[in-house]
Structures are given as structure tokens and as C-alpha cells.
C-alpha positions as CSV (number, residue, x, y, z in Angstrom):
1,X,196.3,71.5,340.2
2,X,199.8,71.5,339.4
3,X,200.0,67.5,339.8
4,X,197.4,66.8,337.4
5,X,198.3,69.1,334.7
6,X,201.9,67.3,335.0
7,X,200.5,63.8,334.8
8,X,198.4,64.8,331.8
9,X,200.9,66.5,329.9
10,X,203.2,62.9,330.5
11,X,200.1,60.7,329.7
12,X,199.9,63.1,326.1
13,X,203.1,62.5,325.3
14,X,203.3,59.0,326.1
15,X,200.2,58.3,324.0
16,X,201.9,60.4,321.2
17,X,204.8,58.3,321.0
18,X,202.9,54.6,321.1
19,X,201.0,55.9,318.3
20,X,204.3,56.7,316.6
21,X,205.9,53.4,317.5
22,X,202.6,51.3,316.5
23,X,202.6,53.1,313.3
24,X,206.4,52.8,311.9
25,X,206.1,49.0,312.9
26,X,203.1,48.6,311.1
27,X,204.0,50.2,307.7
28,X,207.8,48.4,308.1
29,X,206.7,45.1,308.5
30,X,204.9,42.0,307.2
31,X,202.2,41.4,309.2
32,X,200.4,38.0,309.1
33,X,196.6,37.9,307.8
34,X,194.9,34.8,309.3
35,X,197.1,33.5,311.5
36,X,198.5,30.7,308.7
37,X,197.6,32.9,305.7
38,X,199.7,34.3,303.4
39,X,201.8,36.9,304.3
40,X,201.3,40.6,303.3
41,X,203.3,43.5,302.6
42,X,203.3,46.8,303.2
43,X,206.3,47.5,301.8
44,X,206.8,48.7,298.2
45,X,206.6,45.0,296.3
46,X,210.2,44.3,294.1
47,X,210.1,44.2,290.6
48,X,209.3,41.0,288.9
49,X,212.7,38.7,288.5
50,X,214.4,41.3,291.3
51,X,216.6,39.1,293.8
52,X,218.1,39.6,296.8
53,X,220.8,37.9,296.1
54,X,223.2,37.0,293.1
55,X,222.7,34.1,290.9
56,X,224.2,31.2,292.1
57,X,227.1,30.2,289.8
58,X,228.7,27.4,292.6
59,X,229.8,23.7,291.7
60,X,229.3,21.2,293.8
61,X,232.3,21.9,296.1
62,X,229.8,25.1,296.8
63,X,226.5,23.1,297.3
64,X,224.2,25.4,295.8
65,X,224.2,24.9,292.6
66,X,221.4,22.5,292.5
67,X,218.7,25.0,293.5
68,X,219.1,26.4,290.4
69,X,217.1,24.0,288.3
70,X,213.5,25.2,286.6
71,X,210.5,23.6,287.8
72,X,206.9,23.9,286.0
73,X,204.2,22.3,288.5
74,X,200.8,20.9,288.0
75,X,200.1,20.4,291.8
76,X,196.8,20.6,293.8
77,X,197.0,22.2,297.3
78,X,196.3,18.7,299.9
79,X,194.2,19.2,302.4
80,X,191.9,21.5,301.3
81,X,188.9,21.9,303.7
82,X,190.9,20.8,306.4
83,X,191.4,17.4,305.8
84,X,194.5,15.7,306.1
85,X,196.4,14.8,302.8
86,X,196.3,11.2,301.6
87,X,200.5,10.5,302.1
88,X,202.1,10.2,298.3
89,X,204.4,7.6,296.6
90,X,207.3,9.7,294.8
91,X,208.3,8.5,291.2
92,X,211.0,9.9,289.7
93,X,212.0,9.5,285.8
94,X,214.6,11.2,283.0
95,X,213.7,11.8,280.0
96,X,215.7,13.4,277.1
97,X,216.0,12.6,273.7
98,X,213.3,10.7,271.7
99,X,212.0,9.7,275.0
100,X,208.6,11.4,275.5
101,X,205.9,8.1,274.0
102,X,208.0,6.0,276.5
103,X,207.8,7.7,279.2
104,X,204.7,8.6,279.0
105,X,203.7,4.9,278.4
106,X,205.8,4.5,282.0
107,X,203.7,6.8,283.7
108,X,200.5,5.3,281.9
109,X,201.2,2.0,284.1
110,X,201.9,3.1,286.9
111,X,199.1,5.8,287.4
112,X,196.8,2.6,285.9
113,X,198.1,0.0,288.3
114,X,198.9,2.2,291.4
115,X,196.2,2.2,294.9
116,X,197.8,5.5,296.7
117,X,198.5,8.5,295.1
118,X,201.4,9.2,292.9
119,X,203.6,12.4,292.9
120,X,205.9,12.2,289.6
121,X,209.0,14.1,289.2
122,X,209.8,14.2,285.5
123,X,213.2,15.5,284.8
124,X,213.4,16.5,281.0
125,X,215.2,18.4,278.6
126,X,213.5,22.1,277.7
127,X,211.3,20.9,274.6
128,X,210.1,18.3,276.3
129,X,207.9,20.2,278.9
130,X,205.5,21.6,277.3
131,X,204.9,17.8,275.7
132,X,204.7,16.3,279.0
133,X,202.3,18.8,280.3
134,X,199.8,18.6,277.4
135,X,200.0,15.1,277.8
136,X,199.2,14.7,281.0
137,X,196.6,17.4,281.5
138,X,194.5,15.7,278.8
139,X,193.7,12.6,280.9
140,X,190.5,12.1,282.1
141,X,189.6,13.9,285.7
142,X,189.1,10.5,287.2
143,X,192.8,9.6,286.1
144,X,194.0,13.0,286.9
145,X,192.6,12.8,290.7
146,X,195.7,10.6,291.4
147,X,198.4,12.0,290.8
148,X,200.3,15.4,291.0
149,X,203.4,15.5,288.8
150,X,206.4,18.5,288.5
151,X,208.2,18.6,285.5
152,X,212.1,20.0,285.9
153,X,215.1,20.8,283.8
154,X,218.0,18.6,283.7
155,X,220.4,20.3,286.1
156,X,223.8,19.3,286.6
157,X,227.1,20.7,288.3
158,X,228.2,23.9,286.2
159,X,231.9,23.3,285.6
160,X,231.3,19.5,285.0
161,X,227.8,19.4,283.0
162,X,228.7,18.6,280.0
163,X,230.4,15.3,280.9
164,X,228.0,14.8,283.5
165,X,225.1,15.0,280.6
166,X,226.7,12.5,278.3
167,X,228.2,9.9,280.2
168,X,226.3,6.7,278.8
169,X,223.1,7.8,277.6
170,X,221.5,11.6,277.5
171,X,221.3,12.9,281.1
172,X,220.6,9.4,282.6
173,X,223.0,10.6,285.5
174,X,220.7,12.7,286.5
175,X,219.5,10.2,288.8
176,X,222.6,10.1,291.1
177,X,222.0,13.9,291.8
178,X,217.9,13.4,292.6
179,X,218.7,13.2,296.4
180,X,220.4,17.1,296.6
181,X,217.6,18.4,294.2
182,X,214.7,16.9,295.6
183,X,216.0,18.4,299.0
184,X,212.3,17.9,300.3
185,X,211.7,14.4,299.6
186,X,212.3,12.3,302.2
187,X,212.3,8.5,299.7
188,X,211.7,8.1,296.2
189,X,210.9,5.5,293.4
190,X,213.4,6.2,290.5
191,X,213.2,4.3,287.1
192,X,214.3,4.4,284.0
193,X,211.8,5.5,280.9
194,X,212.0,2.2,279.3
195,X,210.6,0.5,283.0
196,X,206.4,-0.7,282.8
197,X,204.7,-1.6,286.3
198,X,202.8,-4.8,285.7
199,X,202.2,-4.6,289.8
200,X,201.3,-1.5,291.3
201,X,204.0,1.1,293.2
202,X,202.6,0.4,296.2
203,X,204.4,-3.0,296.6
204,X,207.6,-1.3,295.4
205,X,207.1,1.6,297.6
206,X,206.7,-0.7,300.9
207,X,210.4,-2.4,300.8
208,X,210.8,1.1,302.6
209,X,209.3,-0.9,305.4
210,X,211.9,-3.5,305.3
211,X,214.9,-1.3,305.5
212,X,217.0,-1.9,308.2
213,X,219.2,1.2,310.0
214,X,221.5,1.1,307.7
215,X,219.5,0.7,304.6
216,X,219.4,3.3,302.2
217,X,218.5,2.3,298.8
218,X,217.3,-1.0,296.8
219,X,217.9,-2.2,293.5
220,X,218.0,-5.9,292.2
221,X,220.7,-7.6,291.0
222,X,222.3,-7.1,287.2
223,X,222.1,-11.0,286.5
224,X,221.0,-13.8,288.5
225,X,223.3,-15.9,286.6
226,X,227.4,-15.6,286.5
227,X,228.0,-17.7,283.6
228,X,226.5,-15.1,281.4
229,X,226.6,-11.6,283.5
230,X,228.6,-8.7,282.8
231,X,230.1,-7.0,285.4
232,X,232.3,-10.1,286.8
233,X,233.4,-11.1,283.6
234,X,234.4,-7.5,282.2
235,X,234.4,-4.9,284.9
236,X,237.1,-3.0,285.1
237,X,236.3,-1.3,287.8
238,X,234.5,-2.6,291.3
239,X,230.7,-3.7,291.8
240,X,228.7,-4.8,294.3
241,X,228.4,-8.7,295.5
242,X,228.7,-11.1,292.8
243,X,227.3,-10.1,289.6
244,X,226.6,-6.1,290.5
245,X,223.5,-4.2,290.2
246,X,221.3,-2.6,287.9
247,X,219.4,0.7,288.9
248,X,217.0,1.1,286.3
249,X,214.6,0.5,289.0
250,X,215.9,2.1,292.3
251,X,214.2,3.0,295.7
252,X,215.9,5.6,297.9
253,X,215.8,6.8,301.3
254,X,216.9,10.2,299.9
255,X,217.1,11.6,303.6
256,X,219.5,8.5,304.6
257,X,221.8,9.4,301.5
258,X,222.3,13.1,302.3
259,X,223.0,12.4,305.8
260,X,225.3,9.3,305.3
261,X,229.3,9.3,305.2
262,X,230.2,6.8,302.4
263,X,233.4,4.7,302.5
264,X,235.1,5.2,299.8
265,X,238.8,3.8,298.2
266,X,239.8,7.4,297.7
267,X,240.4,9.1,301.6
268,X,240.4,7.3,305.0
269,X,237.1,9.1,305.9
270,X,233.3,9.3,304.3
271,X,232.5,11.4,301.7
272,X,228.7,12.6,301.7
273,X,227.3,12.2,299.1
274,X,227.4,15.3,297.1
275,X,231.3,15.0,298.0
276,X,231.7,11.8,296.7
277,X,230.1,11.9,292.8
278,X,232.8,14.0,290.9
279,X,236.1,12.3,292.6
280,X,234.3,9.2,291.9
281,X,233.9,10.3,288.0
282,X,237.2,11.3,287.7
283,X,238.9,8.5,288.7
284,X,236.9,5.6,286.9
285,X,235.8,7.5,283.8
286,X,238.4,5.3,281.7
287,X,237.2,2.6,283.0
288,X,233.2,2.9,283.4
289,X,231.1,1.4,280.5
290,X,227.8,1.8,282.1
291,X,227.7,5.3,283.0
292,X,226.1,6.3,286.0
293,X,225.3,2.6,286.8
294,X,229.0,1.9,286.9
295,X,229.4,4.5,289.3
296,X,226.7,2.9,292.0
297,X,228.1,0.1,291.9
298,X,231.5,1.1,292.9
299,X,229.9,3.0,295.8
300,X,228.0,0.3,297.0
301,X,230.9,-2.2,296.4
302,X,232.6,-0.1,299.3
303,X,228.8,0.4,301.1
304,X,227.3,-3.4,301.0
305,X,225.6,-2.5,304.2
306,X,223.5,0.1,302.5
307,X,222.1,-1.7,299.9
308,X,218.7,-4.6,300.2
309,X,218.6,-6.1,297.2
310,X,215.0,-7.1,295.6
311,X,214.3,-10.5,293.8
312,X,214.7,-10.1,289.6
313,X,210.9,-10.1,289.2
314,X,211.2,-6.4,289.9
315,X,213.6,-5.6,286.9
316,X,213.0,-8.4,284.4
317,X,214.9,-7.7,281.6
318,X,215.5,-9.5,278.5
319,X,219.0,-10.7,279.9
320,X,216.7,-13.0,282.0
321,X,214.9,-15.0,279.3
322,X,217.1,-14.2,276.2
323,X,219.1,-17.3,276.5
324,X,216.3,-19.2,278.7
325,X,214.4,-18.7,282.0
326,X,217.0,-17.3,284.1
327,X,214.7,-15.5,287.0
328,X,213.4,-18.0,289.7
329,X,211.3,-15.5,290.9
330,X,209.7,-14.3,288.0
331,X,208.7,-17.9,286.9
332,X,207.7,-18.3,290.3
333,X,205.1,-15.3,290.9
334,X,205.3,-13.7,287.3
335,X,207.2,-10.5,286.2
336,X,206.0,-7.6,288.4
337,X,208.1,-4.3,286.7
338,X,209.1,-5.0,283.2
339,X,213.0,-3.1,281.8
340,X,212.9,-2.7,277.9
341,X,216.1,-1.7,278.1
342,X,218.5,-2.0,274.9
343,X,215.6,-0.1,273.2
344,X,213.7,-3.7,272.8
345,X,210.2,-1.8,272.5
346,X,211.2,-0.1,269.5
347,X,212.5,-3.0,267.7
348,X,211.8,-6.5,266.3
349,X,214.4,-8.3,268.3
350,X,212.1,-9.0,271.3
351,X,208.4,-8.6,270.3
352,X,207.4,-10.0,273.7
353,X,208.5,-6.8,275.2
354,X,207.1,-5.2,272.2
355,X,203.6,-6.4,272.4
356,X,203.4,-5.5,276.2
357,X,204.7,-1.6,276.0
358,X,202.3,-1.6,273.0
359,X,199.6,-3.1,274.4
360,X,199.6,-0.4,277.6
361,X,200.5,2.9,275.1
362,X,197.5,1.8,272.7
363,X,195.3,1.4,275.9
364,X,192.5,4.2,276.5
365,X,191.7,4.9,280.2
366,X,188.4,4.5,280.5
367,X,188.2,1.1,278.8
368,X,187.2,-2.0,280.4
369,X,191.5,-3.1,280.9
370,X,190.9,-6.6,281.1
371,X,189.3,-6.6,277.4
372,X,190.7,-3.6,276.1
373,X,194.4,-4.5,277.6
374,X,194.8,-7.6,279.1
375,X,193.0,-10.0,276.0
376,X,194.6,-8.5,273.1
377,X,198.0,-8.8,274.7
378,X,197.6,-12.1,275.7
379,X,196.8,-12.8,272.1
380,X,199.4,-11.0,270.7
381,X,202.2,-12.7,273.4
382,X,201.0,-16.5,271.5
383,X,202.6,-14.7,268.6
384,X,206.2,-14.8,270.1
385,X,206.5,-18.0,271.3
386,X,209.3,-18.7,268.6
387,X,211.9,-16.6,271.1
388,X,212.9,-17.8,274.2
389,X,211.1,-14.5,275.5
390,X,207.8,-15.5,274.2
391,X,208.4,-18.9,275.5
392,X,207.8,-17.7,279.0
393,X,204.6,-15.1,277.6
394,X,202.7,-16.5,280.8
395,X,205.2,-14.5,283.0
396,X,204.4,-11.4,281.5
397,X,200.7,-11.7,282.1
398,X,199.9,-13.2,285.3
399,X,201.0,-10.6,288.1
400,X,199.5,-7.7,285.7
401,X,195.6,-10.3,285.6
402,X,195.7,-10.0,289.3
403,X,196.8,-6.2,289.2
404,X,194.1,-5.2,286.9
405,X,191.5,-8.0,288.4
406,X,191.9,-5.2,291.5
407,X,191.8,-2.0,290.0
408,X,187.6,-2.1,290.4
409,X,188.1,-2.9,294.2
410,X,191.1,0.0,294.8
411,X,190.3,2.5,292.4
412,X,187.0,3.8,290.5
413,X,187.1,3.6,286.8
414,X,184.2,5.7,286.3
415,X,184.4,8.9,284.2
């Protein structure tokens, strides 16, 4: 009798105190609710803007501080239902400035033109958000169902921003820092605002394919011609191969550029590249004309290897007809991404360029393209054909003809 009073008094206790145990792990924890469900708390929620941790005032020698940037999504969860997300081109632009109409007239052409989905990352300056957002969210739901977009603050290095900000134009260096922002994105499509696709992304996008193992990034050249190109006749400073590079339009590898040393003609050894930008700045600043270009160009100098350069039909520019046909490839197969740069859409210097970014802002989606887009620029183009520009109108027509003759096969225009 006196065995099993023992062994019940034991078995009471040790019930007692799995209860207890159960209990103060249960009400200390987070405990998971549906296996890959949010988590929940049964812990006393912090107050709102509470952190667990001080704000992060680091440079970039402490490489934190680019967490620190504001980010206002318009994003749709993937895979709802279970199905498996459609895989997503990245496109990347800065705006800041007066630069809202064109970059929204950017994004127009390539949302129009583009088969996969599009995720944009749209780096602006603070009054520029709420613009962008209104903008976008008031294109039709059929136009909307391809592509998500982010819109951030410009965020640069604390103790350097403000010469990071205005070196060349507004906050077009943002671009060099994209890769240790945009930690989660493995490649990327940058361009500048003043870039049109007359071809979709997707042929843009698959030169990812054709990168070798040492491949990070492609651009095209600056000039196809030496005679009249900048960099080796007033450089100061180095560039790559023989007449440098222009990154208005740039694909990147962003995961090969974080985890890449980069030669450099400062130290013996690599630099990664968040080690690499400032040095870099402060040693050529004197001598740098095109800002943050300048600065690519002198890392891939150093980095040939890195680099796969894309024919000039990818970056036409008004360098390559201003003085004549100067782009084989262009004349070949037409222009397939179109660079007003110089500000030529907003001016009468090049009204070829003009009529094509006006042609794609004025167009309404939802229009038939080829007579709502395609006719009337054509007509307008006959106009120019007093400038060496306008001589060549058929190159700015025929790749985007075949673009939009296949925008009924790869996407549905319907409302």
C-alpha cells in the first residue's frame, strides 16, 4: 500500500510540473500557426516604431548603412493558390528632378513591349513617390497584371551623400550602389530615364544567358567610331577597351558584383565592391567628367574580363546618327532600346527622338498600337528627314513593327 501511494504522489508531482513547463513555454514563445503561417505572439506586442536596435548611422566602411533606405511597395503576393510564381525580369531606374513624364514614358515601353513579367525598382526623390504611385496604379488591370513595381528613396553613404548626390547629374550614381541595396536581387536591368525599349526586356534580359564565369555586367560601347568618341580623345582618367562604355543601359549579375574582388590601381589586392566606390571617388573626382559613368569605366578598365559588351543597337544614341550612320548594327536589324540622352526629347535639336518618346507618352493602352502608335509615328518621323537623324527614320521603326506586330500573340490587350 505503501508502494502505490509513493508512485502516486511522484506521478502528481511530475504531472504538476509538465504542466508548469508546457505553460511558461507557451506564453514565452512564438509559436507557429499553420505550419508556414505567420508567426504569432503571445508576448506583449512593441509599440509602433519601437526597435530593438539603434538606428544605423554607419558609412560604408560599416556596411549597414544601405538598409536604411524607405521603400513604398505596390507588390502582389506570387503564388497564390499554390501555384508557382511566373519568374520576373528586374528593371531598375533613377529618377530625381523634372524626371517623372520621362520615366514614366520608360516604363510605358517597356511594360508595353515586354512577354514576362516586370518587377520595377524606381529610385526617386521624396516628392516624387506619391506621383509615381498614382501613376501607375491608374493603368488599366490588364496592364497592371504584369508588373509589380517598389518605389525607394535615394540613399547614399552618410558622410559622403552629398557629393555622392551631385556628381554629374541629380542622384544618377545611385546606380553604382543598386547591387548592396537590392541585397535580394540576384541580376537586374538598370537604365537611365531618358532610355525607350522599342524591343521587349526579355531579349535584354537573356544576355544573362551568355555570360561567361567571369561575366558580371553588360553595357555597349560609348562610340563605335574613334574619330569622333570621347573618352580616347579627352579622358583624363582610364576607360575600358578602345572608346569606353556608356551605362545608360546596363545589365547586372548583382550577386557576381557583391561577391567579386576587383583589381584595382589603388592596393595590390581586390576591393569588393562596396570597398572600392569611395577610394575610387576620391582619387579621380578632379578628373571625372561623366560622373558615375566615369567611374565604371575605370573599374572595368582594370576588370576587362568582367564586362560582355552588347552591339550599339541596344543604346542608340544620337552620337550614332548625328554626324551620319555610325551603328552597323542598328542599320542592320533596326534600333532595339532608344537613349535620348542630352535631354533630346525635350528639345528641337533632334525631333526624331522627339517624335518617338512622344509618340509612346501620347499612346493610351488599350488602343489598337499599330494605328494608335506605330502610323502616326511613322508619319511624323517623314517630317525629320532634313537631320541626319531623320535620315535613318526607318531604324527607329522596324524592330518596334515587329515588337508590336507580337504583342497580340504574347500578351492580351483586352480590357
Amino acid at each position: 500500500m505503501r508502494h502505490y501511494i509513493r508512485a502516486l504522489l511522484l506521478c502528481t508531482v511530475f504531472a504538476v510540473l509538465s504542466g508548469l513547463y508546457g505553460y511558461n513555454k507557451l506564453f514565452y514563445s512564438d509559436v507557429s500557426v499553420g505550419g508556414k503561417g505567420a508567426r504569432k505572439s503571445l508576448l506583449p506586442p512593441r509599440a509602433a516604431g519601437d526597435r530593438r536596435e539603434a538606428p544605423d548611422k554607419t558609412g560604408p566602411g560599416r556596411p549597414h548603412w544601405y538598409h536604411r533606405y524607405i521603400m513604398r511597395q505596390r507588390v502582389k503576393v506570387d503564388g497564390e493558390g499554390g501555384s508557382r510564381p511566373e519568374p520576373r525580369m528586374h528593371l531598375a531606374v533613377v529618377a530625381c528632378g523634372q524626371r517623372l513624364e520621362e520615366t514614366l514614358t520608360m516604363i510605358k515601353s517597356a511594360v508595353l513591349l515586354s512577354i514576362k513579367p516586370l518587377f520595377l525598382h524606381i529610385f526617386a526623390e521624396g516628392q516624387l513617390h506619391a506621383s509615381f504611385i498614382e501613376a501607375l496604379d491608374s493603368w488599366p488591370g490588364f496592364v497592371r497584371s504584369r508588373f509589380n513595381y517598389s518605389v525607394y528613396a535615394i540613399s547614399f553613404p552618410s558622410e559622403n551623400a552629398a557629393e555622392w548626390k551631385k556628381l554629374f547629374k541629380p542622384c544618377a550614381s545611385q546606380r553604382l550602389f543598386l547591387p548592396l541595396i537590392l541585397k535580394d536581387v540576384d541580376s537586374l536591368v538598370y537604365v537611365d530615364s531618358d532610355i525607350l525599349f522599342l524591343q521587349p526586356v526579355d531579349q535584354l534580359w537573356a544576355f544573362l544567358t551568355q555570360f561567361n564565369s567571369s561575366q558580371l555586367a553588360a553595357v555597349a560601347p560609348e562610340h563605335e567610331e574613334p574619330r569622333i568618341a570621347w573618352y580616347n580623345r579627352f579622358a583624363r582618367h582610364p576607360f575600358y577597351g578602345r572608346t569606353g562604355i556608356n551605362s545608360g543601359v546596363m545589365l547586372m549579375n548583382m550577386t557576381r558584383i557583391r561577391n567579386t574582388y576587383f583589381k584595382n590601381d589603388m592596393t595590390s589586392v581586390g576591393l569588393r565592391w562596396e570597398e572600392l566606390l569611395m577610394p575610387l571617388l576620391q582619387k579621380y573626382k578632379l578628373n571625372i567628367t561623366w560622373g558615375d559613368q566615369d567611374l565604371l569605366n575605370i573599374i572595368f578598365h582594370h576588370n576587362p574580363e568582367c564586362l560582355l559588351e552588347f552591339p550599339c543597337q541596344w543604346n542608340y544614341r544620337p552620337d550614332h546618327c548625328i554626324y551620319g550612320s555610325n551603328c552597323a548594327s542598328a542599320e542592320e536589324n533596326g534600333i532595339y532600346i532608344l537613349h535620348g540622352n542630352r535631354g533630346v526629347y525635350h528639345d528641337q535639336k533632334q525631333p526624331a527622338f522627339r517624335a518617338v518618346y512622344n509618340s509612346i507618352r501620347n499612346f493610351t493602352f488599350g488602343d489598337d498600337p499599330v494605328s494608335s502608335l506605330l502610323a502616326p509615328l511613322e508619319e511624323e518621323l517623314l517630317k525629320t528627314t532634313h537631320t541626319y537623324c531623320g535620315k535613318s527614320h526607318t531604324l527607329f521603326t522596324k524592330r518596334l513593327a515587329q515588337s508590336l506586330e507580337n504583342i497580340d500573340k504574347n500578351v492580351p490587350q483586352g480590357h
